[in-house]
KEMI-359522 format. One record per residue (C-alpha): residue in one letter; residue number from 1; x negated, y negated, z negated. Coordinates in steps of 0.5 Angstrom, whole numbers. Example, Ala and Ser with C-alpha at 12.3 -4.5 7.8 and 13.67 -1.06 7.14 Angstrom:
REM residues 2
<r><r>A</r><k>1</k><u>-25</u><v>9</v><w>-16</w></r>
<r><r>S</r><k>2</k><u>-27</u><v>2</v><w>-14</w></r>
REM end
This chain:
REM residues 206
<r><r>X</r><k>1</k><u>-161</u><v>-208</v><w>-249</w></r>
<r><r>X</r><k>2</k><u>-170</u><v>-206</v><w>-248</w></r>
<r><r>X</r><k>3</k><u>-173</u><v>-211</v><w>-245</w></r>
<r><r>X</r><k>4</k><u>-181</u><v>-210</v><w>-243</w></r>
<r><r>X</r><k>5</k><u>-184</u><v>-206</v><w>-249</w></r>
<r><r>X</r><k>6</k><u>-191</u><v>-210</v><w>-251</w></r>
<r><r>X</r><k>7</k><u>-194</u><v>-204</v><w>-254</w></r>
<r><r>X</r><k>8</k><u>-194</u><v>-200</v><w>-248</w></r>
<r><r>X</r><k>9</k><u>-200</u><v>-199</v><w>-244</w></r>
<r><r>X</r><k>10</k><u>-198</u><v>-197</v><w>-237</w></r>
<r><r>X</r><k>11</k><u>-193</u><v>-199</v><w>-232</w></r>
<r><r>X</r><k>12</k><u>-191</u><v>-194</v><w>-227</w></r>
<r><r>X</r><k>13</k><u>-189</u><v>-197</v><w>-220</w></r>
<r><r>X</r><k>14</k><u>-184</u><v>-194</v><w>-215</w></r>
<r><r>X</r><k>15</k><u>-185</u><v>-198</v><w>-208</w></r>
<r><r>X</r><k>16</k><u>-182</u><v>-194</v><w>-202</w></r>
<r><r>X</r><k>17</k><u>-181</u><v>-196</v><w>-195</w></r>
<r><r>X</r><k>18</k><u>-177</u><v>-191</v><w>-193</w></r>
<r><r>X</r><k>19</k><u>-171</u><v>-187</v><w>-197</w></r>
<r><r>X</r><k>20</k><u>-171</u><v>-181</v><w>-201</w></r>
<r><r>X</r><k>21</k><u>-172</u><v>-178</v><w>-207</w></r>
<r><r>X</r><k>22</k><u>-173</u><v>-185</v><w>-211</w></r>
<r><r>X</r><k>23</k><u>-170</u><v>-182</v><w>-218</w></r>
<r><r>X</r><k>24</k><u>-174</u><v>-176</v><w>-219</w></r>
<r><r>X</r><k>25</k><u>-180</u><v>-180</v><w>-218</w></r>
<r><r>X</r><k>26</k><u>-177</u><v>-185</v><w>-223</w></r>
<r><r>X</r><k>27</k><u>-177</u><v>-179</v><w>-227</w></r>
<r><r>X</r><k>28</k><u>-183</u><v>-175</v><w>-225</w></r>
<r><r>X</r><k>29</k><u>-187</u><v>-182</v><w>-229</w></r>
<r><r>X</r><k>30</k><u>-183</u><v>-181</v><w>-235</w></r>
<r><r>X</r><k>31</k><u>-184</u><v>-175</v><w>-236</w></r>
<r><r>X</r><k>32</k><u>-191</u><v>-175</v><w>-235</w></r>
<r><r>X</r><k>33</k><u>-191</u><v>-180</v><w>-241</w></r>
<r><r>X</r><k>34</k><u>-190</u><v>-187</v><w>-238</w></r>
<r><r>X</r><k>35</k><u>-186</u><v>-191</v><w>-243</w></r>
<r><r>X</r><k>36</k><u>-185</u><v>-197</v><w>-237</w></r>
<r><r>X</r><k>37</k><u>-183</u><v>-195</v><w>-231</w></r>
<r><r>X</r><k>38</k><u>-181</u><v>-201</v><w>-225</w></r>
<r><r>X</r><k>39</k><u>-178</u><v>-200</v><w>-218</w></r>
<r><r>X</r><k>40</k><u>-178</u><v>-204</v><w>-212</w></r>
<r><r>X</r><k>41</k><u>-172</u><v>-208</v><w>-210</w></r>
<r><r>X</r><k>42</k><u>-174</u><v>-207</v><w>-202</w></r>
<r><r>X</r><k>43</k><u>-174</u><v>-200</v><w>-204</w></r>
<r><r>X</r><k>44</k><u>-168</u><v>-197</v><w>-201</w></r>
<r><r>X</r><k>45</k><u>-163</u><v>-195</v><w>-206</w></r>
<r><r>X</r><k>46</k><u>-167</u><v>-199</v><w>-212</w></r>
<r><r>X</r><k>47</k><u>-161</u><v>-202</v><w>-215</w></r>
<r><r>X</r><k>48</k><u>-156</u><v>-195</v><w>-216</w></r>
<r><r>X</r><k>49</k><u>-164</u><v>-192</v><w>-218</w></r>
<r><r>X</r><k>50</k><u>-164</u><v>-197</v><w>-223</w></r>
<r><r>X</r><k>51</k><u>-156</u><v>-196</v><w>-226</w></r>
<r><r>X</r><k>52</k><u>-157</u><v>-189</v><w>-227</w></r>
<r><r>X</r><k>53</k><u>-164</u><v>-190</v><w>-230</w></r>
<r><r>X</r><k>54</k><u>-162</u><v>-194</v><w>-235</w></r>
<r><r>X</r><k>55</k><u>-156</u><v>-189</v><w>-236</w></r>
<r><r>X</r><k>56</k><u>-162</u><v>-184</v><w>-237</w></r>
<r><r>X</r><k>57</k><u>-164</u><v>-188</v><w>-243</w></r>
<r><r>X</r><k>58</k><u>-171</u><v>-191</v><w>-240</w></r>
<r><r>X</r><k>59</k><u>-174</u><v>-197</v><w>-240</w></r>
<r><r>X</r><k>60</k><u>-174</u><v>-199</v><w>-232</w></r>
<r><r>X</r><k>61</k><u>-175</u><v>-205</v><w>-229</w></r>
<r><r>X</r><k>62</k><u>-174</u><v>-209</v><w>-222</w></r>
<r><r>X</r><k>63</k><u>-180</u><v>-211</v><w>-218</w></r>
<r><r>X</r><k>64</k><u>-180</u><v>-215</v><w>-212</w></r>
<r><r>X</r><k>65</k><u>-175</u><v>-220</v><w>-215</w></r>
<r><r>X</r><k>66</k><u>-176</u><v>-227</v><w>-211</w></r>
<r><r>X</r><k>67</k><u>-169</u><v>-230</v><w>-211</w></r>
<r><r>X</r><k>68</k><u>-165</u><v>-232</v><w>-217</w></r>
<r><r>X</r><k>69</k><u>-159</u><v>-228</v><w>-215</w></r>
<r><r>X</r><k>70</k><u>-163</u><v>-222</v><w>-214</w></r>
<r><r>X</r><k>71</k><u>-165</u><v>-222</v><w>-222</w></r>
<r><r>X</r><k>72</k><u>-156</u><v>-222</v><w>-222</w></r>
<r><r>X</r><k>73</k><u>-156</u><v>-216</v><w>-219</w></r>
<r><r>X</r><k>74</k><u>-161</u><v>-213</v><w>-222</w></r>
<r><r>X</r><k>75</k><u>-158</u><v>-214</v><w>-229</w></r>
<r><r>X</r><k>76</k><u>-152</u><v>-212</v><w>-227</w></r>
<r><r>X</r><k>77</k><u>-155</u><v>-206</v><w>-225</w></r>
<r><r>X</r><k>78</k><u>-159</u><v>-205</v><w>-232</w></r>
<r><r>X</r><k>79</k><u>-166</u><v>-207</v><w>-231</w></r>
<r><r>X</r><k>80</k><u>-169</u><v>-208</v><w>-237</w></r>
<r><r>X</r><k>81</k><u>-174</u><v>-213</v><w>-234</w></r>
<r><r>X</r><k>82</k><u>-175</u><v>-217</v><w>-228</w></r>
<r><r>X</r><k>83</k><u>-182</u><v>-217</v><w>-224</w></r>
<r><r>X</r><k>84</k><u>-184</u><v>-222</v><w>-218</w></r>
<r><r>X</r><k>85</k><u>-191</u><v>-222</v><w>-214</w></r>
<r><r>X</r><k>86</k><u>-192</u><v>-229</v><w>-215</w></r>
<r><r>X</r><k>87</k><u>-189</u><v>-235</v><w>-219</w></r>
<r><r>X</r><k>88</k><u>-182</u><v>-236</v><w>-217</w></r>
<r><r>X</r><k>89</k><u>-179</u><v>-242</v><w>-221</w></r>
<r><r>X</r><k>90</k><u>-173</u><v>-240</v><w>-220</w></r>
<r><r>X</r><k>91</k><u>-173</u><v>-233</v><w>-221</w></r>
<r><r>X</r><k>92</k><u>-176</u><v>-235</v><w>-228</w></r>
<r><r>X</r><k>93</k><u>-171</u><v>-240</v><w>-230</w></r>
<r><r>X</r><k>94</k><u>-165</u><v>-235</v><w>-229</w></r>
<r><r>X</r><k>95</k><u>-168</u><v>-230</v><w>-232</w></r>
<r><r>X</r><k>96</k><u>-168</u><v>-234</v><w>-238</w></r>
<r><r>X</r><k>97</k><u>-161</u><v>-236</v><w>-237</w></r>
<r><r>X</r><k>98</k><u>-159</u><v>-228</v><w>-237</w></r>
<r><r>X</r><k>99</k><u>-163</u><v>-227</v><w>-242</w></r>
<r><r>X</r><k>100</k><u>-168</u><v>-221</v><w>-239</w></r>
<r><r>X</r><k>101</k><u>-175</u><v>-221</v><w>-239</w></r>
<r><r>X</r><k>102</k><u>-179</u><v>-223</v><w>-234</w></r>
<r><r>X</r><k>103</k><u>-186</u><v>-221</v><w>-232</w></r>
<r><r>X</r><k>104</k><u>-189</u><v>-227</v><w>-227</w></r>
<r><r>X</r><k>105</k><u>-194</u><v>-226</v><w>-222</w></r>
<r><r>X</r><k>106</k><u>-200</u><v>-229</v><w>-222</w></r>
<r><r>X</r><k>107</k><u>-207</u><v>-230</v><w>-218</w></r>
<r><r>X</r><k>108</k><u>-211</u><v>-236</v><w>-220</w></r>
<r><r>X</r><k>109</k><u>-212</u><v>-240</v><w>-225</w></r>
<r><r>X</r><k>110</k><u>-207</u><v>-245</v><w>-224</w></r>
<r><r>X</r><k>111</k><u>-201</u><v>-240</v><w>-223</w></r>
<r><r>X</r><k>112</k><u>-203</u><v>-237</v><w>-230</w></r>
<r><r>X</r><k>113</k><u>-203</u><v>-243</v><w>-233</w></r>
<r><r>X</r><k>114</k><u>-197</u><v>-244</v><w>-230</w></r>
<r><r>X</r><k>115</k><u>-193</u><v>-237</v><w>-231</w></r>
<r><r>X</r><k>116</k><u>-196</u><v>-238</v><w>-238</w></r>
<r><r>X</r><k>117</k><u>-193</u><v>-245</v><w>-240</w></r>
<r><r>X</r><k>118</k><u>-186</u><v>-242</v><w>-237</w></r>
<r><r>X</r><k>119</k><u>-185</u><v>-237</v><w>-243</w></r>
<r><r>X</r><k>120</k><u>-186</u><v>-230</v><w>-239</w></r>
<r><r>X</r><k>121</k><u>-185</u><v>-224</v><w>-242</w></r>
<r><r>X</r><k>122</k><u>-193</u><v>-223</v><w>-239</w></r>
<r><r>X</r><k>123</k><u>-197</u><v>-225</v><w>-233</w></r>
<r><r>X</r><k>124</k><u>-197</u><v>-220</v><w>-228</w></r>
<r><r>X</r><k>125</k><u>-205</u><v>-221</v><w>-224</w></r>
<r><r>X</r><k>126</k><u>-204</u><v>-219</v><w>-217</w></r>
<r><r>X</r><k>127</k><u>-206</u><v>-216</v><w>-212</w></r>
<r><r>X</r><k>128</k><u>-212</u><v>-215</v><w>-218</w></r>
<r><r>X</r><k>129</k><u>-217</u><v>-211</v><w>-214</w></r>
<r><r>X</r><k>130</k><u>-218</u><v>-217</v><w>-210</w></r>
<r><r>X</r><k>131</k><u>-222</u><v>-219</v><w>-216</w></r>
<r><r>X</r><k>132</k><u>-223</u><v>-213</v><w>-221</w></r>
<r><r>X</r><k>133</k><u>-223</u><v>-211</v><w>-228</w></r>
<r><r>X</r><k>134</k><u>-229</u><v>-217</v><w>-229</w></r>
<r><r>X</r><k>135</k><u>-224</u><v>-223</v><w>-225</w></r>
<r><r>X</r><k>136</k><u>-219</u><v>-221</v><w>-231</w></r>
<r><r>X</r><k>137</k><u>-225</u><v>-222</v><w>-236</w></r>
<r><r>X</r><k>138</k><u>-227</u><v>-228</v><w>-233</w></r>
<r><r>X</r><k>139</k><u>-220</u><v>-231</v><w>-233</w></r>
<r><r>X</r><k>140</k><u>-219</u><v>-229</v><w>-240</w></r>
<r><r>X</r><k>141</k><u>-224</u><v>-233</v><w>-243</w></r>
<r><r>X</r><k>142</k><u>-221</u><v>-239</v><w>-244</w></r>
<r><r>X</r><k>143</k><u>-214</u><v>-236</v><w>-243</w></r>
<r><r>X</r><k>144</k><u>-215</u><v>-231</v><w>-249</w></r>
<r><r>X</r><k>145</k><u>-207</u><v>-232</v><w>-251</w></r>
<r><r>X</r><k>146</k><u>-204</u><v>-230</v><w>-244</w></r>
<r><r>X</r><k>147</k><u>-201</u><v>-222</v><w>-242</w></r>
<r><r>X</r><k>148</k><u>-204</u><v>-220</v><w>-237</w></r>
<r><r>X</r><k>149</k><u>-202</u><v>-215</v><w>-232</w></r>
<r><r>X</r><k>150</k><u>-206</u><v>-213</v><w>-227</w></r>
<r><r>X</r><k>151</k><u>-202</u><v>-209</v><w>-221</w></r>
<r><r>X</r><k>152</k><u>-204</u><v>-208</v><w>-214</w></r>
<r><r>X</r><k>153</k><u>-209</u><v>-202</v><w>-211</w></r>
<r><r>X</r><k>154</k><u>-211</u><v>-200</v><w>-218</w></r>
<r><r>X</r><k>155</k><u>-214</u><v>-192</v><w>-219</w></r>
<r><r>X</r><k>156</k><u>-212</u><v>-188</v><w>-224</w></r>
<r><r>X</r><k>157</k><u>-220</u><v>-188</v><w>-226</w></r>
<r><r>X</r><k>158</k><u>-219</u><v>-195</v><w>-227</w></r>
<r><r>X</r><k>159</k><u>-215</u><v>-197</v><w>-232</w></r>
<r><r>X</r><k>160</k><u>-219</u><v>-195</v><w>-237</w></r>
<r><r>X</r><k>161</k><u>-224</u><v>-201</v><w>-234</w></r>
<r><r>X</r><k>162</k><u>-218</u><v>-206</v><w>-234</w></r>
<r><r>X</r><k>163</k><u>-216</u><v>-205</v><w>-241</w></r>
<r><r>X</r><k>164</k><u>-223</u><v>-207</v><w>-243</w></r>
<r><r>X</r><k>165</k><u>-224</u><v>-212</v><w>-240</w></r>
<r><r>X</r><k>166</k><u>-217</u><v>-215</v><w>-243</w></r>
<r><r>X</r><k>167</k><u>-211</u><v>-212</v><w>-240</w></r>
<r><r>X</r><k>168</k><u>-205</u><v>-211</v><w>-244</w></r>
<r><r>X</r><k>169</k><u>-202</u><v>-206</v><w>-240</w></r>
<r><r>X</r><k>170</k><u>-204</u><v>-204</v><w>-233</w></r>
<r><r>X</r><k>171</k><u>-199</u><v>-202</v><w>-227</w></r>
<r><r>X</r><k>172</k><u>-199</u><v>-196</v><w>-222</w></r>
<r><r>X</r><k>173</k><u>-197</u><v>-196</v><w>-215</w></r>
<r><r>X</r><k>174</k><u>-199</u><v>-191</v><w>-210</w></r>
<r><r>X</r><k>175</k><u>-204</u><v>-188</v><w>-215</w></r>
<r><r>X</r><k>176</k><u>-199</u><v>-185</v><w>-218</w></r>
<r><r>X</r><k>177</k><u>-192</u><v>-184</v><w>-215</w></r>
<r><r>X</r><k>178</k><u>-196</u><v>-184</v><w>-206</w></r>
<r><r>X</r><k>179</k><u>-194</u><v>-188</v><w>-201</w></r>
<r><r>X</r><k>180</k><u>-187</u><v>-184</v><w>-200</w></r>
<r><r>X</r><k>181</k><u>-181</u><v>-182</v><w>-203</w></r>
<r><r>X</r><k>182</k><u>-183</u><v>-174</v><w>-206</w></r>
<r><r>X</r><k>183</k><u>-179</u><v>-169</v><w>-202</w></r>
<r><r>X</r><k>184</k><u>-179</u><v>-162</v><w>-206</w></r>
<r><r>X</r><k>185</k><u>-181</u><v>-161</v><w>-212</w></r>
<r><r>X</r><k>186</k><u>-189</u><v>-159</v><w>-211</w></r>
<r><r>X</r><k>187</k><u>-189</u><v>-166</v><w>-210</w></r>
<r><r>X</r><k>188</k><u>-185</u><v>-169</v><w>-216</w></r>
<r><r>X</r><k>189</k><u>-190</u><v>-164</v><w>-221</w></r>
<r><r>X</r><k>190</k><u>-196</u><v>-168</v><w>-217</w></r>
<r><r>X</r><k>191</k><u>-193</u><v>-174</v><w>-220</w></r>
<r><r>X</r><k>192</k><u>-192</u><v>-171</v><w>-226</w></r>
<r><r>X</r><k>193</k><u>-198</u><v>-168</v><w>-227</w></r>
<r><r>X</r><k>194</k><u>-202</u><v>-176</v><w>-224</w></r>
<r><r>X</r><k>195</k><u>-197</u><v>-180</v><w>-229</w></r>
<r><r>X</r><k>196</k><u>-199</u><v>-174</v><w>-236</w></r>
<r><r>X</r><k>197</k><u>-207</u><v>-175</v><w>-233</w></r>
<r><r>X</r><k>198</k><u>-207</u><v>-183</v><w>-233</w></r>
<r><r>X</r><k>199</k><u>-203</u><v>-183</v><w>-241</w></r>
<r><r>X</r><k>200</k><u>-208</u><v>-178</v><w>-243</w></r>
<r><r>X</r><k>201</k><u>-214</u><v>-182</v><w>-240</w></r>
<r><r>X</r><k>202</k><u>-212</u><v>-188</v><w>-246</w></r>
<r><r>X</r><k>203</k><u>-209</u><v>-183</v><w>-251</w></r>
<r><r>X</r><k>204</k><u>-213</u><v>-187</v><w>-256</w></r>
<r><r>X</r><k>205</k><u>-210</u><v>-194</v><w>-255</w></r>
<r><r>X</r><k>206</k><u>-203</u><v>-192</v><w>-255</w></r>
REM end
């Protein structure tokens, strides 16, 4: 099975509150060009979004992953790779044990090192707006050898900037799929149209 593709340069994220059309908007960010796209595992109906995904053939992977059996199920749904918001140990061991990618988030210094030491497929820097494109440069000065995924109230125009500053890849929430679940298709072509916008915008570095 794929796990989390190194070459890619951008992360689509599903987070909803309420339920709905999780599965086109999934599918609104791959067909705008996202190679790795991630739902949320407080999303309603994550899980069945994931197993039906990966039955699609995309690289999808869960989000919000802070108990070990959590990452059980969401390899039993398929998931590709598994993503936490902070560092949790627990979940970075079984993962392990399971044998699927885990992107471990990560704020300071401290907690990078640490998701690093770990063996993380990457580190995930959130909430990144908190310190912007010039906090991830400064932290990469003496951690050169860490991923770093910036993710967490990131615009569209901004990536371009992450991804100077350092960041091997950077996710997109909200900026790209909104804040809930797309109810026709008017709004699945916005996030197609968002998702095409943001992959042309770093053309040159895919």
């Amino acid at each position: 099975m794929a796990g989390w593709d190194a070459s890619a340069r951008l992360l689509g994220i599903v987070r909803y509150r309420d339920a709905g059309d999780v599965d086109g908007a999934l599918g609104a960010l791959v067909r705008g060009g996202l190679r790795l796209v991630e739902v949320t595992l407080d999303t309603p109906g994550a899980l069945d979004a994931v197993e039906r995904g990966r039955r699609s053939g995309w690289t999808i992977g869960v989000g919000t992953v802070l108990e070990p059996d959590q990452v059980d199920r969401s390899v039993e749904a398929g998931a590709a790779f598994v993503v936490t918001p902070g560092l949790v140990p627990g979940v970075v061991e079984r993962a392990h044990e399971l044998s699927v990618d885990v992107v471990a988030g990560a704020f300071t210094p401290t907690e990078v090192i640490l998701a690093h030491a770990m063996g993380v497929s990457a580190v995930k820097l959130f909430p990144a707006s908190m310190g912007g494109p010039s906090y991830l440069r400064a932290l990469l000065g003496p951690l050169g050898g860490v991923t770093l995924v910036p993710t967490g109230g990131i615009a569209v125009h901004e990536v371009t900037a992450y991804l100077n500053a350092g960041a091997a890849c950077v996710g997109l929430g909200g900026a790209l799929v909104g804040e809930r679940p797309p109810a026709n298709d008017t709004e699945l072509g916005v996030i197609i149209e968002r998702a095409a916008a943001a992959v042309a915008a770093i053309a040159d570095r895919l």
